[in-house]
C-alpha positions in Angstrom: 21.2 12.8 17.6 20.5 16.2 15.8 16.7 16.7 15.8 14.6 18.9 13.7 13.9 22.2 15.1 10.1 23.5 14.3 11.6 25.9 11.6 13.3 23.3 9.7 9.5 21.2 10.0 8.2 24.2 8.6 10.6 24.8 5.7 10.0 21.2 4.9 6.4 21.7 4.8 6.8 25.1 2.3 4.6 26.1 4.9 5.6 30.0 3.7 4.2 29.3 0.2 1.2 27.4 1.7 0.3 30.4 3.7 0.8 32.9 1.0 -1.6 31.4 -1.4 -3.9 31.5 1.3 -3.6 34.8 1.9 -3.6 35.4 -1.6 -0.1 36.9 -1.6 2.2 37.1 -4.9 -0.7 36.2 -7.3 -0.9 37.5 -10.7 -3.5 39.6 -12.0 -6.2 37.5 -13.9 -6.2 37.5 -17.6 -7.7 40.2 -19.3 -11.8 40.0 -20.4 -11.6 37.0 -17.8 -13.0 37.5 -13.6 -10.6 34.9 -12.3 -7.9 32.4 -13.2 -8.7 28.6 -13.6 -8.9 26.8 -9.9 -7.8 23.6 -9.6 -10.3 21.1 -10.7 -9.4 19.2 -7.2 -8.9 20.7 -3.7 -5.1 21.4 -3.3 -4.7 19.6 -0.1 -2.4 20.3 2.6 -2.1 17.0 4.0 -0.9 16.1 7.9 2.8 15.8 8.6 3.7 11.8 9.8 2.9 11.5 13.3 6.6 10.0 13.7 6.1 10.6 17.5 2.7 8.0 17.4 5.6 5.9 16.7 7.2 3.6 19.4 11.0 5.5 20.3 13.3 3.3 18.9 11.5 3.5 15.7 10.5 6.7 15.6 14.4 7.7 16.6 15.8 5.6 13.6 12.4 7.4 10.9 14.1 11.0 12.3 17.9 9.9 11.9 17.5 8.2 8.5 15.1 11.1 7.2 18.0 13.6 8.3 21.0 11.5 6.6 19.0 11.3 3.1 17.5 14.5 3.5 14.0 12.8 2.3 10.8 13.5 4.1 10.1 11.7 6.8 6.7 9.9 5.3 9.2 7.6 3.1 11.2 6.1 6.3 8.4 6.5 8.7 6.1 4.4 5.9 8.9 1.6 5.5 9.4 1.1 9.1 5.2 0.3 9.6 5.9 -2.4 6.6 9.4 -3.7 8.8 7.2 -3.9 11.4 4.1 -5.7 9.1 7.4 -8.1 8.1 8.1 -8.6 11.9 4.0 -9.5 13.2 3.0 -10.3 10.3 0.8 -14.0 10.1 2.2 -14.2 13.7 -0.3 -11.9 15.4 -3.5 -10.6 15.0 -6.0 -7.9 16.9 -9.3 -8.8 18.3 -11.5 -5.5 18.4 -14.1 -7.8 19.1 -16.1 -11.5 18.9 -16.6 -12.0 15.4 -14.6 -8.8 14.2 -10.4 -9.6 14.2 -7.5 -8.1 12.1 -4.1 -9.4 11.1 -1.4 -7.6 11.6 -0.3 -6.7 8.2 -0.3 -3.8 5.9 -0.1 -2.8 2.6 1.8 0.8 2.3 2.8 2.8 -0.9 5.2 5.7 -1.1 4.8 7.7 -4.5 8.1 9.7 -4.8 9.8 11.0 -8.1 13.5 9.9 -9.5 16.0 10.7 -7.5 14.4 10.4 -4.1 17.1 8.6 -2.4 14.3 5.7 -2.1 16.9 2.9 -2.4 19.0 4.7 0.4 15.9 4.7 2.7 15.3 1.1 2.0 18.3 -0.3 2.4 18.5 1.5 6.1 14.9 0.5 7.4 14.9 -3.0 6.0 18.3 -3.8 7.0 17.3 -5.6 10.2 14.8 -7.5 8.3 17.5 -9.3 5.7 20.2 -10.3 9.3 17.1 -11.3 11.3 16.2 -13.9 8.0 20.1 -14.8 7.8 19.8 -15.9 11.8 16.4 -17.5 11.0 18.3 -19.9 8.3 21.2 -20.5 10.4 18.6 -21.8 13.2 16.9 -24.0 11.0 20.2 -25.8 8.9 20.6 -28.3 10.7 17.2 -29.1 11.4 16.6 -29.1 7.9 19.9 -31.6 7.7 18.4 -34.1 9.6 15.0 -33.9 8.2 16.6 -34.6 4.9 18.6 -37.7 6.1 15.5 -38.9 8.3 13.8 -39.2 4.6 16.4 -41.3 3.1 15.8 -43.4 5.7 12.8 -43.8 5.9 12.9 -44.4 1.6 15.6 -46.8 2.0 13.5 -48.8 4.8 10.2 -48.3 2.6 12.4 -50.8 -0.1 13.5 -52.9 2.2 10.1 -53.4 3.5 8.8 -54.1 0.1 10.7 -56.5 -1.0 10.5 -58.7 2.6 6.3 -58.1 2.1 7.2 -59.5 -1.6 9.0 -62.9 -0.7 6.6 -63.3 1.9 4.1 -66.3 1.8 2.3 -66.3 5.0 -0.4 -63.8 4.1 -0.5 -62.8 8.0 3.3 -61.7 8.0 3.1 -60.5 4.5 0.3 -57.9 5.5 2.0 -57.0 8.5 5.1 -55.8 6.3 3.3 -54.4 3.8 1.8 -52.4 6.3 5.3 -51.1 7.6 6.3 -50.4 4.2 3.4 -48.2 3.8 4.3 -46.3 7.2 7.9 -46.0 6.1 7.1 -44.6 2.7 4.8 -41.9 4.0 7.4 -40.8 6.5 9.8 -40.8 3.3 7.4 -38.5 1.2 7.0 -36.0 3.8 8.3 -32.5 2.5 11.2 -30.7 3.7 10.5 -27.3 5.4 11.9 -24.4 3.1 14.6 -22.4 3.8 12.6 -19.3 6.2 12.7 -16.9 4.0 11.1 -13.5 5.2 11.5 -10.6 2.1 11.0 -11.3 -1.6 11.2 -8.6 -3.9 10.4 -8.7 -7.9 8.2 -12.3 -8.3 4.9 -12.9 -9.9 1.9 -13.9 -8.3 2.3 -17.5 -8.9 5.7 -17.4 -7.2 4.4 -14.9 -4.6 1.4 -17.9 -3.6 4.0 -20.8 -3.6 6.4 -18.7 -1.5 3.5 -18.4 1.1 2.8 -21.7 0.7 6.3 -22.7 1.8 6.7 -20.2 4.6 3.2 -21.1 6.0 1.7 -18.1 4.9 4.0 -15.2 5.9 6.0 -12.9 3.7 6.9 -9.5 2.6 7.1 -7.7 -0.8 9.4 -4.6 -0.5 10.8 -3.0 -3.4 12.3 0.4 -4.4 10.1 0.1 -7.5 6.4 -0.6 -8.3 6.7 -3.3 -10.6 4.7 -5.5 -8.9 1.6 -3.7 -10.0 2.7 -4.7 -13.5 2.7 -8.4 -13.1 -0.3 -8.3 -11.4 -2.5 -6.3 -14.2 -1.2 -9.7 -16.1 2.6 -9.1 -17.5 3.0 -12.4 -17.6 -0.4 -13.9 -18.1 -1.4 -12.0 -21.4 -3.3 -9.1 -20.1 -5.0 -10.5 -17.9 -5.2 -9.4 -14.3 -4.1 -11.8 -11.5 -4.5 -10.5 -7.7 -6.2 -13.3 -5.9 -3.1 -13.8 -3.5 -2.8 -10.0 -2.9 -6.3 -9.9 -2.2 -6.6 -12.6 0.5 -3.0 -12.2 1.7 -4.2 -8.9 2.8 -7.4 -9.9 4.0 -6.2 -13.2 5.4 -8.7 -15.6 3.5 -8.2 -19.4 2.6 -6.0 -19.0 -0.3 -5.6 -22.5 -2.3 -3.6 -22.4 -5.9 -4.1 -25.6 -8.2 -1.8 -26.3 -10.8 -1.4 -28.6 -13.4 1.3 -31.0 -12.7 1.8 -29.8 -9.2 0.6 -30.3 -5.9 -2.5 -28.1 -5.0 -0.9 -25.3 -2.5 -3.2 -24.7 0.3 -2.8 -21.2 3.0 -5.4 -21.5 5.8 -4.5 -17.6 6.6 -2.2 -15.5 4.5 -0.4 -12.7 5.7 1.4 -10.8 3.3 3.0 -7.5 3.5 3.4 -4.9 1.0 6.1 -2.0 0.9 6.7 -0.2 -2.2 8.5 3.1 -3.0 7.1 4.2 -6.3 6.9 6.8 -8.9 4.2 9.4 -8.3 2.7 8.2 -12.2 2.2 4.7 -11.5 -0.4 5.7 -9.1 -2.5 7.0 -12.1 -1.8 4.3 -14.1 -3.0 2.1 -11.2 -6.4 3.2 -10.9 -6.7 2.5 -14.9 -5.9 -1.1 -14.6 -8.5 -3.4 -14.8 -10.5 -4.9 -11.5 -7.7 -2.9 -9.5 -10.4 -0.9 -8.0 -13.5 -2.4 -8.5 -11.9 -5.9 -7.3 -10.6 -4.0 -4.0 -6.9 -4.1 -4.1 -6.5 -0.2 -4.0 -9.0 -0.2 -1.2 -6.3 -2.4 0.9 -3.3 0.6 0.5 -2.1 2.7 3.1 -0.9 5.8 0.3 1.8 8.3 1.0 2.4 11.4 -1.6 5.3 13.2 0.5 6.2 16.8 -0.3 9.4 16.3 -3.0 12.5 17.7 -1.2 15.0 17.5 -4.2 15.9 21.0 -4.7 16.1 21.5 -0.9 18.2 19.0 0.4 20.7 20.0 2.8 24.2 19.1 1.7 26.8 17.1 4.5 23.5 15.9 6.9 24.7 13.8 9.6 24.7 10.1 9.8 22.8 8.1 11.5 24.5 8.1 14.9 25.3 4.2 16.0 23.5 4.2 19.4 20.4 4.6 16.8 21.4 2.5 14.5 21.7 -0.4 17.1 18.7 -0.1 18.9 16.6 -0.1 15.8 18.7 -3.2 14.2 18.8 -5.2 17.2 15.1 -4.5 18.3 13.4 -5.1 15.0 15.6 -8.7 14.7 14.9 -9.8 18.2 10.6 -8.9 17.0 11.3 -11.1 14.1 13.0 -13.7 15.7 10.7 -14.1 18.9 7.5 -14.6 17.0 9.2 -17.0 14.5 8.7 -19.9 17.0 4.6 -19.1 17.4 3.1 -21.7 15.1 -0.3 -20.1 15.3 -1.6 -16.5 15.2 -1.3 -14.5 18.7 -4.2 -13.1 19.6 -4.0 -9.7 21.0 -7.2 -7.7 23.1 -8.2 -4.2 23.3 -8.4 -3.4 27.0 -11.8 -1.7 28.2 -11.2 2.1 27.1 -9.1 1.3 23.6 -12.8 -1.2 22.9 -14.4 2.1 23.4 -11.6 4.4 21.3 -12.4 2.4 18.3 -16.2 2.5 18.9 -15.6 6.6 18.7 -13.6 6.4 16.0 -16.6 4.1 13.8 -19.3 6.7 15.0 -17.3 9.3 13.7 -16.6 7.8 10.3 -19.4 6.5 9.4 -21.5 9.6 8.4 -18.6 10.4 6.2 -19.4 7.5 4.1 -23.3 8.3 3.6 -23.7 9.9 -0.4 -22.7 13.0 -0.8 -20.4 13.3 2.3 -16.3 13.8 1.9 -15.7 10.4 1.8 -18.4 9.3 -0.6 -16.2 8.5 -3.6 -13.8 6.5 -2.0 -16.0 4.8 0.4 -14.4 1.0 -0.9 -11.0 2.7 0.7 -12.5 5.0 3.9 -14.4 1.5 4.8 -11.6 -0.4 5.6 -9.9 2.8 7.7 -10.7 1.4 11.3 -9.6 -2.0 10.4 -6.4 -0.6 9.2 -6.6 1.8 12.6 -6.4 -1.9 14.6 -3.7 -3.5 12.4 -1.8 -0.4 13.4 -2.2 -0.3 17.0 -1.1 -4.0 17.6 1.8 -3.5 15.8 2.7 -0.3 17.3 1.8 -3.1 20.9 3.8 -5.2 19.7 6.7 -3.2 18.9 6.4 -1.7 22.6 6.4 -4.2 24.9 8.0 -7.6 23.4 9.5 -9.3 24.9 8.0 -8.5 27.9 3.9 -7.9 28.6 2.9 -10.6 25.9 -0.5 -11.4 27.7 -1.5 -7.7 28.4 -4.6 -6.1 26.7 -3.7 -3.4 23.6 -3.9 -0.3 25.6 -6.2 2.6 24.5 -2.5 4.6 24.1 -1.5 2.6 21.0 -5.2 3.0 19.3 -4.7 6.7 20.4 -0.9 6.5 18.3 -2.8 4.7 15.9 -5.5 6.6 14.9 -3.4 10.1 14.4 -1.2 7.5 12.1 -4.8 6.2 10.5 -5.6 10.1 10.1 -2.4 10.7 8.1 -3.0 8.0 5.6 -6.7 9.3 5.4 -5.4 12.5 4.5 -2.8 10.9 2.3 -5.6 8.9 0.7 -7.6 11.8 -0.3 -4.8 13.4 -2.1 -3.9 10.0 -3.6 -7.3 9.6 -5.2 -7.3 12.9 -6.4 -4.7 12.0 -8.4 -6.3 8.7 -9.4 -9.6 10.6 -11.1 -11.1 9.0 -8.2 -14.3 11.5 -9.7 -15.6 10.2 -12.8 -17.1 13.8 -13.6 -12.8 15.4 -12.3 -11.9 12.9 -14.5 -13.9 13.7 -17.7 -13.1 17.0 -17.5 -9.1 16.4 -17.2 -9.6 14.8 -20.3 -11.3 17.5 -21.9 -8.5 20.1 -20.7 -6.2 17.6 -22.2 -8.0 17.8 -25.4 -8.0 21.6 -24.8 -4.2 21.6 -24.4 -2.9 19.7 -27.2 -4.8 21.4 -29.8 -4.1 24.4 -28.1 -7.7 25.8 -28.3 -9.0 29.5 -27.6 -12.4 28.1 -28.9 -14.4 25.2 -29.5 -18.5 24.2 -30.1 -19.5 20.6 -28.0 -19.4 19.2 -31.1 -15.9 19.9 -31.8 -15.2 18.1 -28.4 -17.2 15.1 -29.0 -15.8 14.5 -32.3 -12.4 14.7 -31.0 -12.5 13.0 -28.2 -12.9 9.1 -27.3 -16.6 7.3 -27.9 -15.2 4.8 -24.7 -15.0 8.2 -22.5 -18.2 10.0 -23.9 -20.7 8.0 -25.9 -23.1 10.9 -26.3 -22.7 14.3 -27.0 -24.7 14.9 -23.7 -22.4 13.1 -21.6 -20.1 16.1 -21.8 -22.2 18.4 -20.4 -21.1 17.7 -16.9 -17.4 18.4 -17.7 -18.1 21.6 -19.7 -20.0 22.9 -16.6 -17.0 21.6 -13.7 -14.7 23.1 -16.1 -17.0 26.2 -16.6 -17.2 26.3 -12.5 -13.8 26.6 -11.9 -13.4 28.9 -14.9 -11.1 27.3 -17.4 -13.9 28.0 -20.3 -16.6 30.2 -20.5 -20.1 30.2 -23.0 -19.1 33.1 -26.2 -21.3 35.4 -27.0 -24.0 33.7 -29.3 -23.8 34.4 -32.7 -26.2 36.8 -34.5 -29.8 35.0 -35.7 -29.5 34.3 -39.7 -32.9 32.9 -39.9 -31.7 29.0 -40.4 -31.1 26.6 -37.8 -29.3 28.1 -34.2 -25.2 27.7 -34.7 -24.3 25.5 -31.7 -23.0 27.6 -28.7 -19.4 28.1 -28.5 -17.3 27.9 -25.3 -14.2 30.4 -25.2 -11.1 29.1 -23.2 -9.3 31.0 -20.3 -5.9 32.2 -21.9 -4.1 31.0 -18.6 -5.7 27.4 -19.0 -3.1 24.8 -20.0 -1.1 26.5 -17.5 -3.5 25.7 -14.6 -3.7 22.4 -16.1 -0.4 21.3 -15.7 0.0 23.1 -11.8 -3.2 21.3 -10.8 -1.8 18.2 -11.9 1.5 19.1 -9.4 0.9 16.2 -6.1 0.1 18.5 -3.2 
């Protein structure tokens, strides 16, 4: 297959542009009267390139093939093929770091691309396998299914015929003893069918989501070219109100029970869902507003990607996929599925001496990062859950590597090693992500204020001004803009005017002047890195 060649990686990563704006190369003068232009109100990030080579090769062959042939980055097919994976493992495995500390194997990823992404083409390549291997998985369980059905009848047809014998009965000995059959064969009548395996759904709501785990005994995957999952969950179809009990313990792998009125109470010892969504870089903001999203957790749980857009770019006639590819990927990914179909129960995989110690490293080295004031400190909820997601990661990545052979082996300390370079991306990812999000109550004021700024088009304004024309739910006291005027002061969008001459009454209120080139820098610093 036609590989990448470091210049093309480079060109993909605009790495010229990157470097000249840190060299300061090509930048216009700043404004007149003014020091500086505006700086971004965030850090632009220059997040890490996906590690596609932490990926086993037949997966990591199929990301670079796919990524060619749609011209997309390779974050999108490289992020779908961890959630094919999730589909594959998922409530069928899980990782033991340690006694008292184990991790299913399933994730939650997010891609946040713009129209026009060839998202659906991506999809329909990496989850592919995933739709034959369910076809096979129904074909398999048909006629098992057909005779379940018939043994019912059966059993309902005996459960008559044993009630009326116990009915016309008149020793009370022989009556008891057919009542007592009847009973058996009425119980082995009402005992449900198993459902149709069923291993991808795509648009449902949360109370379908819970009965479909219920059926499938806990395991299934939500993958969708779109995000509007997120909708039903912040309560589309429940009057507003916000409903993400399943996603929360399908993730985590909690007891999930659902009652309902009028139907049987649906009980999941351990949940395993998996989440794969392609989505519009917006609905990431809009996210982060929803009610009890974040504060519940459910952001927290998301592995983000915010790839570089590449429409503009795009090479025009890329090769296919070649079929040697295309085959190993299909056919491996189907025979995953299909060999941990038949395991009833959870497989539980070990770290081996030297990945136990890998993951140790990896928490000493986290965990100052979560202390107040360090890098991580505003999205500790997310940053947390890193080495967890580290170990969901590498026993997938296990998994993927050594079925079907090697079952019983420890998780070697080469897949936490692929694993953490893939946790290091999404950390990276993440920080971008939340920068977006307003993750920073005081980033987030302050946007607003610029947006005030903007659409009144402003070259001055007193703190009055801004409190009277802004929301009483955002700032409730004239004093609790004082943070965002001095962020926005720091990074030199507005500056204090020149007081105005005493006039022996009470002190006009200070004025802030706005940089000419404000609204501009606005709008770039809202650009995804």
């Amino acid at each position: 297959m036609t590989r990448r060649t470091s210049r093309d990686i480079l060109s993909g990563l605009d790495a010229e542009r990157h470097l000249a704006v840190l060299h300061g190369d090509h930048l216009p003068a700043p404004a007149a009267g003014w020091e500086s232009d505006p700086t971004p109100l965030t850090p632009r990030r220059l997040v890490p390139p996906f590690p596609v080579d932490a990926l086993p090769s037949w997966v990591g062959d199929m990301v670079l093939a796919v990524a060619e042939f749609t011209q997309t980055p390779l974050d999108l097919a490289g992020c779908l093929a961890l959630a094919a994976l999730s589909t594959a493992a998922g409530g069928k495995a899980e990782v033991e770091i340690r006694p008292g500390w184990r991790e299913p194997c399933n994730l939650y990823t997010v891609v946040a691309m713009p129209p026009g992404s060839r998202k659906s083409a991506v999809f329909a390549a990496m989850t592919a396998p995933l739709l034959e291997a369910e076809r096979q998985l129904v074909e398999q369980a048909r006629p098992r299914m057909v005779e379940a059905d018939l043994a019912r009848k059966i059993a309902g047809k005996e459960a008559e015929r044993r009630t009326i014998d116990a009915a016309n009965m008149r020793d009370p000995a022989a009556r008891a003893e057919a009542l007592a059959a009847a009973a058996d064969a009425t119980m082995e009548a009402e005992k449900p069918v198993r459902a149709l395996p069923r291993l991808v759904a795509d648009d449902v709501t949360t109370e379908a989501a819970a009965s479909l785990l219920a059926e499938q005994h806990g395991r299934l995957a939500i993958l969708s070219a779109e995000g509007g999952i997120f909708s039903t969950l912040a309560g589309r179809y429940s009057g507003g109100v916000p409903s993400l009990e399943v996603f929360l313990k399908g993730h985590a792998g909690d007891l999930l029970r659902v009652d309902r009125k009028g139907r049987p109470a649906e009980h999941v010892s351990s949940p395993a869902l998996t989440l794969g969504l392609a989505l519009q870089p917006e609905v990431l903001t809009d996210i982060a507003r929803m009610p009890g999203f974040r504060g519940r957790g459910l952001l927290a749980r998301i592995l983000y990607s915010l790839p570089e857009n590449t429409v503009g770019r795009r090479q025009v006639g890329a090769p296919a996929v070649p079929a040697p590819t295309d085959r190993t990927y299909a056919s491996r990914l189907s025979r995953l599925v299909l060999l941990l179909a038949d395991h009833e129960q959870p497989q539980r995989l070990r770290l081996s001496h030297d990945a136990d110690r890998q993951v140790l490293d990896l928490e000493r080295h986290l965990e100052p990062r979560l202390a107040p004031h360090a890098d991580l400190a505003h999205m500790t909820d997310w940053a947390s859950k890193l080495n967890g997601a580290i170990a969901r990661l590498a026993g997938l990545l296990f998994l993927a590597d050594i079925l079907p052979t090697g079952w019983g082996e420890p998780v070697p300390a080469r897949h936490v090693e692929a694993a953490a370079r893939l946790g290091h991306y999404f950390l990276g990812q993440a920080l971008a992500v939340f920068d977006q999000m307003g993750a920073d109550p005081v980033v987030d004021d302050a946007r607003a204020v610029l947006d005030w700024i903007s659409r009144g088009e402003r070259t001055l304004f007193t703190r009055r001004d801004a409190f009277s024309g802004l929301s009483r739910a955002r700032f409730r006291k004239v004093a609790d803009l004082d943070p965002a005027l001095q962020l926005l002061h720091d990074h030199a969008f507005i500056r204090l005017g020149i007081p105005a001459a005493p006039t022996g009454g009470r002190p006009a209120s200070p004025a802030w002047e706005v940089h000419p080139r404000a609204a501009e820098a606005a709008q770039t610093a809202e650009v995804p890195p």
